[in-house]
N, CA, C and O atoms as a GROMACS GRO file, in nm:
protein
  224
    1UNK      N    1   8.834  10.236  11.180
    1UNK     CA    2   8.960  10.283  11.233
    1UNK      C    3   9.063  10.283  11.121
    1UNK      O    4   9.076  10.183  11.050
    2UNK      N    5   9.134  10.390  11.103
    2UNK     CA    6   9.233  10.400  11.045
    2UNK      C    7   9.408  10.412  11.074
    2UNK      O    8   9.473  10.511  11.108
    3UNK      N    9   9.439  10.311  11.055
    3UNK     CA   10   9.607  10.256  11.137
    3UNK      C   11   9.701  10.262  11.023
    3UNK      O   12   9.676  10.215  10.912
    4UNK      N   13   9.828  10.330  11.060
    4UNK     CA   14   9.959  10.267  11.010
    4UNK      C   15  10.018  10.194  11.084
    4UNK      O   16   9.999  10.189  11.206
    5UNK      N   17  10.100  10.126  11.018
    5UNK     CA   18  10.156  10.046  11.077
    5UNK      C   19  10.317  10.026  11.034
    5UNK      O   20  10.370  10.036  10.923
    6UNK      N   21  10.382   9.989  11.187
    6UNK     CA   22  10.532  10.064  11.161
    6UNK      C   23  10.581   9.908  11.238
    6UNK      O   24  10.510   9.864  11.328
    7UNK      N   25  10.717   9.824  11.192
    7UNK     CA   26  10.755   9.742  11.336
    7UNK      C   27  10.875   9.752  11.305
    7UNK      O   28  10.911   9.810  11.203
    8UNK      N   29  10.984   9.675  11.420
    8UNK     CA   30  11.092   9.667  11.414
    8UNK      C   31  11.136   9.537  11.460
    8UNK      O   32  11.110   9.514  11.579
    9UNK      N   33  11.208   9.427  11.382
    9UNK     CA   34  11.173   9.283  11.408
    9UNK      C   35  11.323   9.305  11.552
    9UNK      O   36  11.404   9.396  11.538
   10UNK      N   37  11.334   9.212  11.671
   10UNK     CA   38  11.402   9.212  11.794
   10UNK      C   39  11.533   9.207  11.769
   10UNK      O   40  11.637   9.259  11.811
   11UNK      N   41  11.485   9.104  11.661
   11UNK     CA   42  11.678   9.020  11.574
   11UNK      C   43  11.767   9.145  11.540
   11UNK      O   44  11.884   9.173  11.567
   12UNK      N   45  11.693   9.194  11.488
   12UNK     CA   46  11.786   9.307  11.388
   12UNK      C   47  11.696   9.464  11.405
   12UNK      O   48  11.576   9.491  11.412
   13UNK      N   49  11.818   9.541  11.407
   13UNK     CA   50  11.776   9.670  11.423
   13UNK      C   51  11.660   9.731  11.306
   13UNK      O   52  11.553   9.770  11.355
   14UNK      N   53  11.674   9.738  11.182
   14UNK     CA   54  11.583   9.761  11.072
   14UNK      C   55  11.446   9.784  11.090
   14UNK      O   56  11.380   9.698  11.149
   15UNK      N   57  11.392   9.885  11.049
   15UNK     CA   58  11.270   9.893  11.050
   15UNK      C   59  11.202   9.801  10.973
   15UNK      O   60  11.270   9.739  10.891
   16UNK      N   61  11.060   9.772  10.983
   16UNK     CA   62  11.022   9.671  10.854
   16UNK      C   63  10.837   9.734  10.865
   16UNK      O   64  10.752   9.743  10.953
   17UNK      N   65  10.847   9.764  10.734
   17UNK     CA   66  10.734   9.823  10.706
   17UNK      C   67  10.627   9.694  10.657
   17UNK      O   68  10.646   9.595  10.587
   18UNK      N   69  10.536   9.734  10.712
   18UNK     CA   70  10.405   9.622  10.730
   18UNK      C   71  10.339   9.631  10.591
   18UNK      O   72  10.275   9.732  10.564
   19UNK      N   73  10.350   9.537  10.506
   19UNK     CA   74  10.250   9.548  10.363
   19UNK      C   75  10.174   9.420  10.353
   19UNK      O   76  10.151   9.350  10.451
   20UNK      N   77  10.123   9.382  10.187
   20UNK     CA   78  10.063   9.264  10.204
   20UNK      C   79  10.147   9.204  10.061
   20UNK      O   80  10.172   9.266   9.957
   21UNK      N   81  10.171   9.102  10.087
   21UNK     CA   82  10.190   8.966  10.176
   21UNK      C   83  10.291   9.017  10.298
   21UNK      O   84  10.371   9.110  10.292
   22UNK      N   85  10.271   8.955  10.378
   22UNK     CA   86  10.388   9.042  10.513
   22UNK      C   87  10.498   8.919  10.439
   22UNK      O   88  10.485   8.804  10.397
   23UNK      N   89  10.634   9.041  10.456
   23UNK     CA   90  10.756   9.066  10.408
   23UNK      C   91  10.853   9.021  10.505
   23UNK      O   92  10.970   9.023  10.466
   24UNK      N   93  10.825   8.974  10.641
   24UNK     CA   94  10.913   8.930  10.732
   24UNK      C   95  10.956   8.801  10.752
   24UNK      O   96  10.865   8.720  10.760
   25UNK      N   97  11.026   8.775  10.759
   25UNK     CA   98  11.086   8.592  10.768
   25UNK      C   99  11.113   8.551  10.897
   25UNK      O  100  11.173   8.445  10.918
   26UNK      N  101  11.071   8.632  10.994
   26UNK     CA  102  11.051   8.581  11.119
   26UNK      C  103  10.913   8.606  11.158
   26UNK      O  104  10.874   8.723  11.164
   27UNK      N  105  10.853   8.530  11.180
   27UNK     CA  106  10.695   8.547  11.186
   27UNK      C  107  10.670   8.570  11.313
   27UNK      O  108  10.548   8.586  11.323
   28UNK      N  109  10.734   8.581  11.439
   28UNK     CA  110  10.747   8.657  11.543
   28UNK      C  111  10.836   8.743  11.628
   28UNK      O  112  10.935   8.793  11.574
   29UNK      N  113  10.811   8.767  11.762
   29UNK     CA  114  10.915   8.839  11.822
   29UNK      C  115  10.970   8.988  11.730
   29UNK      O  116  11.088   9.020  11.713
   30UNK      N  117  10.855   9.060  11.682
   30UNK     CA  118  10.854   9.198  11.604
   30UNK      C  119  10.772   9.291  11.726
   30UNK      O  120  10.667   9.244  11.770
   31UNK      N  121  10.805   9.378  11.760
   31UNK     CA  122  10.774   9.484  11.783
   31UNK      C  123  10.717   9.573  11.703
   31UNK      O  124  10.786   9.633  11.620
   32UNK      N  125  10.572   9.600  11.716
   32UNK     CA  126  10.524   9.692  11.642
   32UNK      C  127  10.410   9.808  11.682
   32UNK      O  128  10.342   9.792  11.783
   33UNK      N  129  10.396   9.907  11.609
   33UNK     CA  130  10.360  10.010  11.671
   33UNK      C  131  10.204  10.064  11.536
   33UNK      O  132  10.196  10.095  11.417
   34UNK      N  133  10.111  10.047  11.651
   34UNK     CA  134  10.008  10.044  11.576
   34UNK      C  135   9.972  10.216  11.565
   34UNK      O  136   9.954  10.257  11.680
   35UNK      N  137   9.959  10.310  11.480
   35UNK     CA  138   9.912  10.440  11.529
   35UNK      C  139   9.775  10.500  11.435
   35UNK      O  140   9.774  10.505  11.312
   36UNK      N  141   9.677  10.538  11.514
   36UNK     CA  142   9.541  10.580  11.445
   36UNK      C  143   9.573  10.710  11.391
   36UNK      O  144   9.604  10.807  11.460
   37UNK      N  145   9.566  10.711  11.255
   37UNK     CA  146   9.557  10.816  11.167
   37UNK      C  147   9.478  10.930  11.174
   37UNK      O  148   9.498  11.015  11.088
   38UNK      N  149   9.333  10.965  11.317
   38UNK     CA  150   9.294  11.036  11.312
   38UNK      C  151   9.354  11.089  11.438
   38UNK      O  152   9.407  11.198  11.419
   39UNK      N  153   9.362  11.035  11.586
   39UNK     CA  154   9.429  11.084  11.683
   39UNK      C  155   9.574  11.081  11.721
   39UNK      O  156   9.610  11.142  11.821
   40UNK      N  157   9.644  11.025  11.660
   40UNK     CA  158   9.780  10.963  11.664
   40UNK      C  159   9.836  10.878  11.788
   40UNK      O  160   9.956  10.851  11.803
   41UNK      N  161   9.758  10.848  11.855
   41UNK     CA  162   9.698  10.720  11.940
   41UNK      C  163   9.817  10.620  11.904
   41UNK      O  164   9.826  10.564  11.795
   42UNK      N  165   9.913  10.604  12.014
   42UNK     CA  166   9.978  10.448  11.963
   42UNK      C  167   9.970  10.328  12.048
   42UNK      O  168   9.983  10.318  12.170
   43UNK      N  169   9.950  10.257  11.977
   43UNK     CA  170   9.961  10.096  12.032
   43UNK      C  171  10.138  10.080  12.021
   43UNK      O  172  10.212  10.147  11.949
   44UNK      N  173  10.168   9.994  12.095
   44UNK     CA  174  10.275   9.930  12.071
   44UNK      C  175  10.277   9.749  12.112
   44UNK      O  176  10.203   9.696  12.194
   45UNK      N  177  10.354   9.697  12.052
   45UNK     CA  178  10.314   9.534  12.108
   45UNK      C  179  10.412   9.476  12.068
   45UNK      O  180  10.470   9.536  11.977
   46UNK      N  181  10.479   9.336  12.113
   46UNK     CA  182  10.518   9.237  12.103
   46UNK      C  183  10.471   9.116  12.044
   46UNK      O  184  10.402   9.048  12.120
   47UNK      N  185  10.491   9.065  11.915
   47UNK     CA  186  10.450   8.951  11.862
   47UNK      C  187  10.481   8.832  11.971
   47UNK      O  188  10.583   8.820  12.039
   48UNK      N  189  10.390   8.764  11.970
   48UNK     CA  190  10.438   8.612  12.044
   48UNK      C  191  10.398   8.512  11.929
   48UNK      O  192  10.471   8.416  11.905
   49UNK      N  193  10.298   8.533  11.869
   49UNK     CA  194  10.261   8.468  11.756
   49UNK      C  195  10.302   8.551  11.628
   49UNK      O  196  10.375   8.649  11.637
   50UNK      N  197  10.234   8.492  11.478
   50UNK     CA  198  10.291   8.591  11.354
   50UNK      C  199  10.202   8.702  11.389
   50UNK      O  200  10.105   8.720  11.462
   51UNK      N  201  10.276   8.771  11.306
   51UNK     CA  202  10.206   8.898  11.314
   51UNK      C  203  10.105   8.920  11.227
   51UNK      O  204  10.034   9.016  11.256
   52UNK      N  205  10.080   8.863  11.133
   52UNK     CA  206  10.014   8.854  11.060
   52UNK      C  207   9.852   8.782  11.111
   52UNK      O  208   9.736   8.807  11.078
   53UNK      N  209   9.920   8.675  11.214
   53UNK     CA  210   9.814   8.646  11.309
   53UNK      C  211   9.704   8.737  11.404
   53UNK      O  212   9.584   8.758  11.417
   54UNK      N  213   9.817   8.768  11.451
   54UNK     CA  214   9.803   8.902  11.582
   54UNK      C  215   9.707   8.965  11.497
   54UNK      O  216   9.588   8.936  11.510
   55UNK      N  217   9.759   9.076  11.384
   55UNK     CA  218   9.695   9.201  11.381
   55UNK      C  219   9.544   9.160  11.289
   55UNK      O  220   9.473   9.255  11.258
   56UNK      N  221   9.504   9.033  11.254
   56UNK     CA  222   9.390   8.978  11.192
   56UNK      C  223   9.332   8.947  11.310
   56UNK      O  224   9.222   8.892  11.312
   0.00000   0.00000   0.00000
C-alpha cells in the first residue's frame, strides 16, 4: 500500500506534515488523514495515543 500522509494537530490550526523522526510535540490528539496513492481512498482518524504509535 501506498499512503500519504497529511494531519492537523486539535491545539492549533497548522497543518503538520508527517516525516521521520515525527516533528510534533504533542504526541497526541492530531487528526490525520491517511490517503492511498493509487485510489485516493481516505482514512481519517484521531490520535488517542502517539501517532507515531498508531500508524506503526
Amino acid at each position: 500500500m501506498e499512503i500519504d500522509l497529511d494531519g492537523h494537530n486539535v491545539t492549533t490550526p497548522a497543518p503538520v506534515t508527517i516525516t521521520e523522526p515525527h516533528p510534533c510535540k504533542h504526541p497526541s490528539g492530531i487528526v490525520y488523514v491517511i490517503t492511498c496513492t493509487r485510489c485516493r481512498k481516505q482514512y481519517v482518524g484521531l490520535t488517542v495515543k502517539s501517532l507515531r504509535e498508531r500508524i506503526n
